[in-house]
KEDO-865536 format. One line per field, with one value per atom (N, C-alpha, C, CB): x negated, y, z negated; residue in one letter; atom name. Coordinates in steps of 0.1 Angstrom, whole numbers. Atoms other than C-alpha are relative to their C-alpha. Glycine has a CB too. Layout:
// KEDO-865536
X	c(X; ...);
Y	c(Y; ...);
Z	c(Z; ...);
r	c(a; ...);
a	c(CA; ...);
END
This chain:
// KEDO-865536
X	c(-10; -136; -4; 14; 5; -145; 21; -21; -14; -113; -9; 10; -2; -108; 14; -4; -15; -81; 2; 1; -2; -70; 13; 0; -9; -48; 7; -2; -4; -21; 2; -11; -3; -15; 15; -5; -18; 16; 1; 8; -2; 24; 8; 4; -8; 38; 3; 13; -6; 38; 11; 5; -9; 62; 0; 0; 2; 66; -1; 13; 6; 64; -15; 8; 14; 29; -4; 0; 7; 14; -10; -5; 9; -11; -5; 6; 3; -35; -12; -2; 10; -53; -4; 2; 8; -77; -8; -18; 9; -95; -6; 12; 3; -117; -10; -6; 10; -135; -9; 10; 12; -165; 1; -18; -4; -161; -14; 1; 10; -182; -3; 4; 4; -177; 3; 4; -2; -176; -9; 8; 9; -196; 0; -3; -6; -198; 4; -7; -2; -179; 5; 11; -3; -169; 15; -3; -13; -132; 6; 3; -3; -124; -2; -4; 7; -141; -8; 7; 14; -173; 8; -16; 0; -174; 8; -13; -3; -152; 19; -7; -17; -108; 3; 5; -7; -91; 13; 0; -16; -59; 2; 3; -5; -39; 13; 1; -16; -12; 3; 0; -6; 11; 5; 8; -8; 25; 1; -6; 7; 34; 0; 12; 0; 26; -15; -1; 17; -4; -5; -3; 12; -11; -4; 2; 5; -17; -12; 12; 13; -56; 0; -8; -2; -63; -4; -11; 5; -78; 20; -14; -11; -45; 16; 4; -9; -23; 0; 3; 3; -42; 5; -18; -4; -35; 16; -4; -16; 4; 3; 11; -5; 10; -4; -9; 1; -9; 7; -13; -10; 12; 11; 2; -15; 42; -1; 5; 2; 20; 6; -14; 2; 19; 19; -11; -15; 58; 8; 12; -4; 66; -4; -10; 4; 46; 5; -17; -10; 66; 11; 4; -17; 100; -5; 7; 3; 85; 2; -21; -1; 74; 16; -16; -13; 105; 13; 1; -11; 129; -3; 0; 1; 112; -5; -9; 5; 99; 11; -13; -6; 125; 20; -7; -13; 159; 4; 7; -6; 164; 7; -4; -4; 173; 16; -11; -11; 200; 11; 0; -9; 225; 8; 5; -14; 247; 16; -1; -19; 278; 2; 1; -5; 298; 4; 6; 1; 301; -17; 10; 17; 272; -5; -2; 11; 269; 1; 7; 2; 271; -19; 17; 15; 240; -8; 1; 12; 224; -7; 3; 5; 223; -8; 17; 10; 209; -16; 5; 7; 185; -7; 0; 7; 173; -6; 14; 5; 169; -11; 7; 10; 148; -13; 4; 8; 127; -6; 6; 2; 124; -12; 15; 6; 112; -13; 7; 8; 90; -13; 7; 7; 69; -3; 3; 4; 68; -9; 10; 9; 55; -16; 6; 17; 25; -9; 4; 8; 16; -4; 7; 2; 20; -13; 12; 5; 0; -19; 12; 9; -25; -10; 7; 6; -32; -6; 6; 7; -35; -10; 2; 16; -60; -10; -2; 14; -86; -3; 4; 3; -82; -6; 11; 0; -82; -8; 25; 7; -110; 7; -12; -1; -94; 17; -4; -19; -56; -13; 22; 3; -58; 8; -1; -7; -42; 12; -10; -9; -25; 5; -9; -6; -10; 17; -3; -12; 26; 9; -2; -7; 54; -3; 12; 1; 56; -17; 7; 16; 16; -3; -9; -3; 20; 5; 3; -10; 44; -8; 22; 6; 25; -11; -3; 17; -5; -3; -12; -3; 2; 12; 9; -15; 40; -1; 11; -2; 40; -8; 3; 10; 21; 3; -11; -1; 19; -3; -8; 7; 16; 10; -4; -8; 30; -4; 1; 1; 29; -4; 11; 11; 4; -2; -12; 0; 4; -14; 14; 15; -35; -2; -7; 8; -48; 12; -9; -16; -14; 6; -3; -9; -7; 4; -2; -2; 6; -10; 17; 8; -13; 3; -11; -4; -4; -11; 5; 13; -22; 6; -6; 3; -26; -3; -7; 8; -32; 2; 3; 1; -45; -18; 13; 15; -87; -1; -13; 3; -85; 5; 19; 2; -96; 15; -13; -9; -64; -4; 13; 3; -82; -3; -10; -4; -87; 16; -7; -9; -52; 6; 8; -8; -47; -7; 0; 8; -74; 5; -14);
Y	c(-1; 118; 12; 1; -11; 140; 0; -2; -4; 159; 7; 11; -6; 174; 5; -9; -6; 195; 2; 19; -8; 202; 6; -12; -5; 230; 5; 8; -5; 245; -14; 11; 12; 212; -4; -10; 4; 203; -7; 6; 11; 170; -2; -6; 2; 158; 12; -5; -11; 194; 9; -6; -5; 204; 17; -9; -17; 242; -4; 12; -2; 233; -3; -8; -5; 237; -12; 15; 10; 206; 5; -18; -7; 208; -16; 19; 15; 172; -1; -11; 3; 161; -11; 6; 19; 132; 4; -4; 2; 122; -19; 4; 11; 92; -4; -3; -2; 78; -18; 7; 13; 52; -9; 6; 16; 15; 2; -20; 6; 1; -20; 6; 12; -33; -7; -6; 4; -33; 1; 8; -6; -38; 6; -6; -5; -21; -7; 6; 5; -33; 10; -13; -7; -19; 5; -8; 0; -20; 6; -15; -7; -11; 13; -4; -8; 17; 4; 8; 3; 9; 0; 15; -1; 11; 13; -1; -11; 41; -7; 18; -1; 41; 11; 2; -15; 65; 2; 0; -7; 85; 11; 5; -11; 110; 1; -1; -6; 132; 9; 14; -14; 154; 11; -3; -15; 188; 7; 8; -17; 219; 7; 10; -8; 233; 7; -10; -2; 259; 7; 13; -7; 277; -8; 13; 8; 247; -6; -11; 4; 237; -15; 0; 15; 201; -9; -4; 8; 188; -1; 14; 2; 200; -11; 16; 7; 181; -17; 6; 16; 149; -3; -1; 0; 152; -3; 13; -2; 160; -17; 18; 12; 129; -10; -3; 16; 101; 3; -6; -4; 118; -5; 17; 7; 104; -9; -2; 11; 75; -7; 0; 8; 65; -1; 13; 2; 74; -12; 20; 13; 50; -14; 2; 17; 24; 0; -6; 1; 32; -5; 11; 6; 26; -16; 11; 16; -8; -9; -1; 14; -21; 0; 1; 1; -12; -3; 8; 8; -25; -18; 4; 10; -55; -11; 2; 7; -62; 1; 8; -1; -49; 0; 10; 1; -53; 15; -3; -4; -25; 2; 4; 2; -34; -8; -7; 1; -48; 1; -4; -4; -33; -4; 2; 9; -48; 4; 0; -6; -24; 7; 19; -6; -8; 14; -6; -16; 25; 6; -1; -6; 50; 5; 16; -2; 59; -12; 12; 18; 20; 0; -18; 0; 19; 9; 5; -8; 50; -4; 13; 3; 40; -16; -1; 13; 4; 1; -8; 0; 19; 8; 1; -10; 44; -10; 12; 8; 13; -11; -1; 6; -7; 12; -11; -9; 25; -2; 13; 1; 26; -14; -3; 14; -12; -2; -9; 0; -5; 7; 9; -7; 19; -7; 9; 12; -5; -7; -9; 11; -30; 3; -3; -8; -6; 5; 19; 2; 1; -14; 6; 10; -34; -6; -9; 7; -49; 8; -2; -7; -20; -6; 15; 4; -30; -13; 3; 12; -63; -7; -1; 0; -62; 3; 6; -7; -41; -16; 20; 13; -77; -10; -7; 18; -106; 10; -11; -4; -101; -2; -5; 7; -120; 6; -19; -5; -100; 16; 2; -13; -66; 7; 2; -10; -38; 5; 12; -2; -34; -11; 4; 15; -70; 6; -12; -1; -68; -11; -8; 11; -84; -12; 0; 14; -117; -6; -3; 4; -123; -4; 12; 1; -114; -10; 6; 11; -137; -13; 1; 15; -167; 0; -1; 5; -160; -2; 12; -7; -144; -15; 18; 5; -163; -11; 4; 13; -193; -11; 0; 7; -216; -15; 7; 11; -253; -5; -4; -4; -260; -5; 16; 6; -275; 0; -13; 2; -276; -10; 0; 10; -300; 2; -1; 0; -310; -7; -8; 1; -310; 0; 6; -9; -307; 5; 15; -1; -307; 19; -2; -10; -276; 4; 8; 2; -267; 11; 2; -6; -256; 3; -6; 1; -244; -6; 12; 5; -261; 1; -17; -3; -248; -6; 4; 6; -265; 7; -15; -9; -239; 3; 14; 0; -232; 19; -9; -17; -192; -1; 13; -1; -181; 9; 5; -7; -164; 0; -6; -3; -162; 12; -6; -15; -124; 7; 10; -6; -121; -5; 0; 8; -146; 5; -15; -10; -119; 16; 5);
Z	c(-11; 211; 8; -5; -5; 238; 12; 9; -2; 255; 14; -14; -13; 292; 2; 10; -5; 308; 20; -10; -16; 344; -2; 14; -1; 347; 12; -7; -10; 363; 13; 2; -6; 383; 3; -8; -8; 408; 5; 9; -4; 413; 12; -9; -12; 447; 8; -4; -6; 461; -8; 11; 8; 434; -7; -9; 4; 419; -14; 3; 13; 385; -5; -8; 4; 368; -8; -8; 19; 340; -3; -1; 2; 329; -12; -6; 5; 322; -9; 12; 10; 291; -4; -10; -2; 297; -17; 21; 12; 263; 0; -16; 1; 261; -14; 13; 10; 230; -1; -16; -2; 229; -11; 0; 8; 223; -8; 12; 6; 202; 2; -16; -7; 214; 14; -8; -21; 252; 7; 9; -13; 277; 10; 5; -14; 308; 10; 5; -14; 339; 8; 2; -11; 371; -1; 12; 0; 368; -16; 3; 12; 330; -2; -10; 2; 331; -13; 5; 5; 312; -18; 6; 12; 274; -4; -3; 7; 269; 3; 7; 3; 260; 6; -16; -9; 285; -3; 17; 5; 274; 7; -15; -8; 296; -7; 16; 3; 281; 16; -18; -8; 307; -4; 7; 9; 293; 7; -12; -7; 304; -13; 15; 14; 269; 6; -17; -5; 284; -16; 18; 10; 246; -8; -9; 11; 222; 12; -8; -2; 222; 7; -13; -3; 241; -14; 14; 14; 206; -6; -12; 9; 191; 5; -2; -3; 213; 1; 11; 6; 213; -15; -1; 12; 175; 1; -8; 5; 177; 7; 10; -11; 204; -12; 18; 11; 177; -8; -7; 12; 149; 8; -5; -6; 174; -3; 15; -1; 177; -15; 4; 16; 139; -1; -18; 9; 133; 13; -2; -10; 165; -6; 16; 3; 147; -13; 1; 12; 115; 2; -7; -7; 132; 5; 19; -7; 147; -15; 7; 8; 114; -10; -12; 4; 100; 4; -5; -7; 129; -3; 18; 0; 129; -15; 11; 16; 88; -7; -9; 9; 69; 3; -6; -2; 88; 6; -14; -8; 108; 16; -2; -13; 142; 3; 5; 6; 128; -10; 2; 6; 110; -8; 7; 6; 81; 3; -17; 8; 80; 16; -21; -7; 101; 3; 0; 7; 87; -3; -18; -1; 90; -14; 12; 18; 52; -5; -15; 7; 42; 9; 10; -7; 70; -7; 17; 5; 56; -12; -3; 15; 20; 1; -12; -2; 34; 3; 13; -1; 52; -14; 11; 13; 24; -13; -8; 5; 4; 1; 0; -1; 25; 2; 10; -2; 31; -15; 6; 13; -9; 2; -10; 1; -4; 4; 8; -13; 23; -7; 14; 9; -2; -8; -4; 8; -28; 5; -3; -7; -6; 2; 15; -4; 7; -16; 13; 12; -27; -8; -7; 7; -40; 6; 0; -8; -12; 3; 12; 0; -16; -12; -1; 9; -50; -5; -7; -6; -43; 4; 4; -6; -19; -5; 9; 5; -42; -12; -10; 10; -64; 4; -5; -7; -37; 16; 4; -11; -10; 11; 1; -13; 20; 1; -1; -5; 18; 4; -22; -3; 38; -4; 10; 8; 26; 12; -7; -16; 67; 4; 14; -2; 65; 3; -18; -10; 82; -16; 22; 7; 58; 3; 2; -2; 75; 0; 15; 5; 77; -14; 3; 7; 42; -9; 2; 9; 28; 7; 3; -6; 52; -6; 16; 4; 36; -15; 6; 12; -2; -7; 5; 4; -9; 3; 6; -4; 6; -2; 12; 0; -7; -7; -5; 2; -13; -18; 10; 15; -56; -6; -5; 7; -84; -17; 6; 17; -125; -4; -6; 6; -141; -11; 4; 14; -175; -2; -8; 7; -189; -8; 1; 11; -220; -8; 6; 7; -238; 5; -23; -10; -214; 14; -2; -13; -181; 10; 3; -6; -155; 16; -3; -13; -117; 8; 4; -8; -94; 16; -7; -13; -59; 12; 0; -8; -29; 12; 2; -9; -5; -6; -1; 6; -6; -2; 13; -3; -7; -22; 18; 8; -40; -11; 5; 11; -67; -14; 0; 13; -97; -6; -3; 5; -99; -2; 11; 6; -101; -16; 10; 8; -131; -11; 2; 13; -150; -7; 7);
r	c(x; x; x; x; x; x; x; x; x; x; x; x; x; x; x; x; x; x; x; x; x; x; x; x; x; x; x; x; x; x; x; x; x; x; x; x; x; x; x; x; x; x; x; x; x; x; x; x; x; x; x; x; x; x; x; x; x; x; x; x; x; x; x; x; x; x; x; x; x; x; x; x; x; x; x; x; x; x; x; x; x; x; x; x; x; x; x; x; x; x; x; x; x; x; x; x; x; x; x; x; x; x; x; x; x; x; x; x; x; x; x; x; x; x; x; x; x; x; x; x; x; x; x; x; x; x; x; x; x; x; x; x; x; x; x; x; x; x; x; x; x; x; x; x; x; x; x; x; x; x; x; x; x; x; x; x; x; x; x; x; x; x; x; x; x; x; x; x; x; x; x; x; x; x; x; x; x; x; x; x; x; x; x; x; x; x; x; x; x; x; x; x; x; x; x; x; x; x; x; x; x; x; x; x; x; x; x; x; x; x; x; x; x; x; x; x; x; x; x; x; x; x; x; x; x; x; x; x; x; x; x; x; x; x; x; x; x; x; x; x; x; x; x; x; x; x; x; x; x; x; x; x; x; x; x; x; x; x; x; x; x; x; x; x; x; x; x; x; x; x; x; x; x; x; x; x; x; x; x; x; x; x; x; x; x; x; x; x; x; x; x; x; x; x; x; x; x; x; x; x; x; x; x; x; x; x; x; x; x; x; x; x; x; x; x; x; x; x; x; x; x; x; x; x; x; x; x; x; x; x; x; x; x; x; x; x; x; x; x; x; x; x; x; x; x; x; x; x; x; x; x; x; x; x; x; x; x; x; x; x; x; x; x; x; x; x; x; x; x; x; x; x; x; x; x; x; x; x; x; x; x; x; x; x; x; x; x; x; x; x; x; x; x; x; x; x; x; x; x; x; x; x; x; x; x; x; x; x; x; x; x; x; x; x; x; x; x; x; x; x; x; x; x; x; x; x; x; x; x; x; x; x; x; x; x; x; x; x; x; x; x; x; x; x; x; x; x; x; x; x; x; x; x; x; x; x; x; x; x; x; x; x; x; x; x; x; x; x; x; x; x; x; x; x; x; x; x; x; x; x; x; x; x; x; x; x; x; x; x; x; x; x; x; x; x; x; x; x; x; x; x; x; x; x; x; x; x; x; x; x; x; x; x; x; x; x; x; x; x; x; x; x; x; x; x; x; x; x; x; x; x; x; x; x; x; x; x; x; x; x; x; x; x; x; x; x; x; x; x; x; x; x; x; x; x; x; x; x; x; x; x; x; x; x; x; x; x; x; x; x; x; x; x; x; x; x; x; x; x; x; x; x; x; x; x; x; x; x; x; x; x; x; x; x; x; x; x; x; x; x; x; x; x; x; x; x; x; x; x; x; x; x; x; x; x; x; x; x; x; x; x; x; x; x; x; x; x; x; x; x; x; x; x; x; x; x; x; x; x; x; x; x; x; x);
a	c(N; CA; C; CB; N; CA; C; CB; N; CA; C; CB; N; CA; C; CB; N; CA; C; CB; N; CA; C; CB; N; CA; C; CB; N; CA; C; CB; N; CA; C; CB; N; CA; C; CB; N; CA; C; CB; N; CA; C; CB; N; CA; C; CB; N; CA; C; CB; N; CA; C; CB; N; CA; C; CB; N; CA; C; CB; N; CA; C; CB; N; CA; C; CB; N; CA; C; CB; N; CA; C; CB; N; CA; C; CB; N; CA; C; CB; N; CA; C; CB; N; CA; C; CB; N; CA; C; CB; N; CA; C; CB; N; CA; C; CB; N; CA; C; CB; N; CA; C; CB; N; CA; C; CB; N; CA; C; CB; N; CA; C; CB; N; CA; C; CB; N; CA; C; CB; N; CA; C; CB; N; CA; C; CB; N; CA; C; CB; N; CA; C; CB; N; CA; C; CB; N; CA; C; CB; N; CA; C; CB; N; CA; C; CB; N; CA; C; CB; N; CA; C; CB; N; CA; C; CB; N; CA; C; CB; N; CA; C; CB; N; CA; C; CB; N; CA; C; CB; N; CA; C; CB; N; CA; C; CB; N; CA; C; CB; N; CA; C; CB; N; CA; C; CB; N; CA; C; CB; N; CA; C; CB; N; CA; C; CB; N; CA; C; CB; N; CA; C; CB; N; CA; C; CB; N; CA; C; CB; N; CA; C; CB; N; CA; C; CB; N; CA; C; CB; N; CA; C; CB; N; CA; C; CB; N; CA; C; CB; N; CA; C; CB; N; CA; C; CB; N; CA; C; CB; N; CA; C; CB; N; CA; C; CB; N; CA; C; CB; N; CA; C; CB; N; CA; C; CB; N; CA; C; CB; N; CA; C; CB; N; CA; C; CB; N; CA; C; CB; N; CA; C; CB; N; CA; C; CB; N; CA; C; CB; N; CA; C; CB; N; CA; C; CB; N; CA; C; CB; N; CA; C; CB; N; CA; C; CB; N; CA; C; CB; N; CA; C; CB; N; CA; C; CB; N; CA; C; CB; N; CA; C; CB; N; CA; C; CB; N; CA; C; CB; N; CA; C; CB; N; CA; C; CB; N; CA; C; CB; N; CA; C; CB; N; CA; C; CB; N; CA; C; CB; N; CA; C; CB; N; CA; C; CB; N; CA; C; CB; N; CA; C; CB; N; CA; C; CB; N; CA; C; CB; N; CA; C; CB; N; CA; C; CB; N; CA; C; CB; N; CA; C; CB; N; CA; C; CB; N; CA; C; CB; N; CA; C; CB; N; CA; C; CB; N; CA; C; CB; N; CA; C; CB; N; CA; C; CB; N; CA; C; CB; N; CA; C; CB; N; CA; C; CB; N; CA; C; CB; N; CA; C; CB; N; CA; C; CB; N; CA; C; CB; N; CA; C; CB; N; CA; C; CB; N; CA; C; CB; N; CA; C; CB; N; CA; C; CB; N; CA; C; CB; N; CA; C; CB; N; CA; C; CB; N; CA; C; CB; N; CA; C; CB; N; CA; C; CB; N; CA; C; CB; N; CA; C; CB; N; CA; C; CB; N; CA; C; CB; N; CA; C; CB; N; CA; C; CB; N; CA; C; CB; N; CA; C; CB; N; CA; C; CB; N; CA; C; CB; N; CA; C; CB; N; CA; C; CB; N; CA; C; CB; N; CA; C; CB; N; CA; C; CB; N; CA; C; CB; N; CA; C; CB; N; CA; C; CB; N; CA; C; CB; N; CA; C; CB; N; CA; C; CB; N; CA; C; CB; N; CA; C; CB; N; CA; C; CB; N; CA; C; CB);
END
């Protein structure tokens, strides 16, 4: 990633000061065109923070980034966006529960994946359960015993070891 600053900067004629931190970092799968601007990712923060380093503030902003995309997967995976209770410690103790859940999951799904080549370890609940859970199958008596039998072509025999 390479980083730039322009300081001391007043927008519209204005008296207050910013102070802009362009950072761009190189695709690896883009070509160049005229209009995208070629093979590189462009990012502009605004601040008027003038003593933290431009490196260090690129850093603090994706640290927003990640906990923004924590709240996502957890409005939208595990029931937060809506609310069961009405009362804010019935809510708290809900959420604190699916938060619990939510850890589980990333470990379960962690361990998982080091078993079964084709699960990722960054799979989203619902992906998850469509791909993992849900599956088509039934109990078959063989060989004077039962046997599950699958009808999906994605390999589950490292977990039945």
């Amino acid at each position: 990633m390479e980083v730039a600053e322009i300081t001391d900067w007043r927008p519209f004629d204005g008296d207050t000061a910013y102070r802009l931190i362009v950072s761009r970092i190189k695709r690896g799968d883009a070509q160049a065109d005229l209009f995208s601007g070629g093979a590189y990712t462009w990012r502009a923060i605004l601040t008027n923070d003038t003593q933290t380093s431009p490196e260090q503030i690129v850093a603090f902003y994706n640290k927003r980034g990640d906990s923004e995309r924590t709240f996502d997967v957890m409005k939208n995976d595990f029931g937060w966006s809506k609310l069961p209770c009405s009362f804010l410690s019935e809510n708290t103790a809900y959420m604190i529960l699916t938060a619990m859940i939510a850890n589980f999951y990333r470990y379960l799904i962690g361990e998982y994946s080091k078993a079964i080549p084709w699960l990722e370890p960054t799979y989203r609940l619902k992906k998850f359960i469509f791909r993992f859970i849900t599956l088509a199958g039934k109990w078959i008596r063989t060989g004077r015993r039962y046997v599950l039998k699958l009808y999906t072509r994605k390999d589950y025999s490292s977990l039945l070891e």
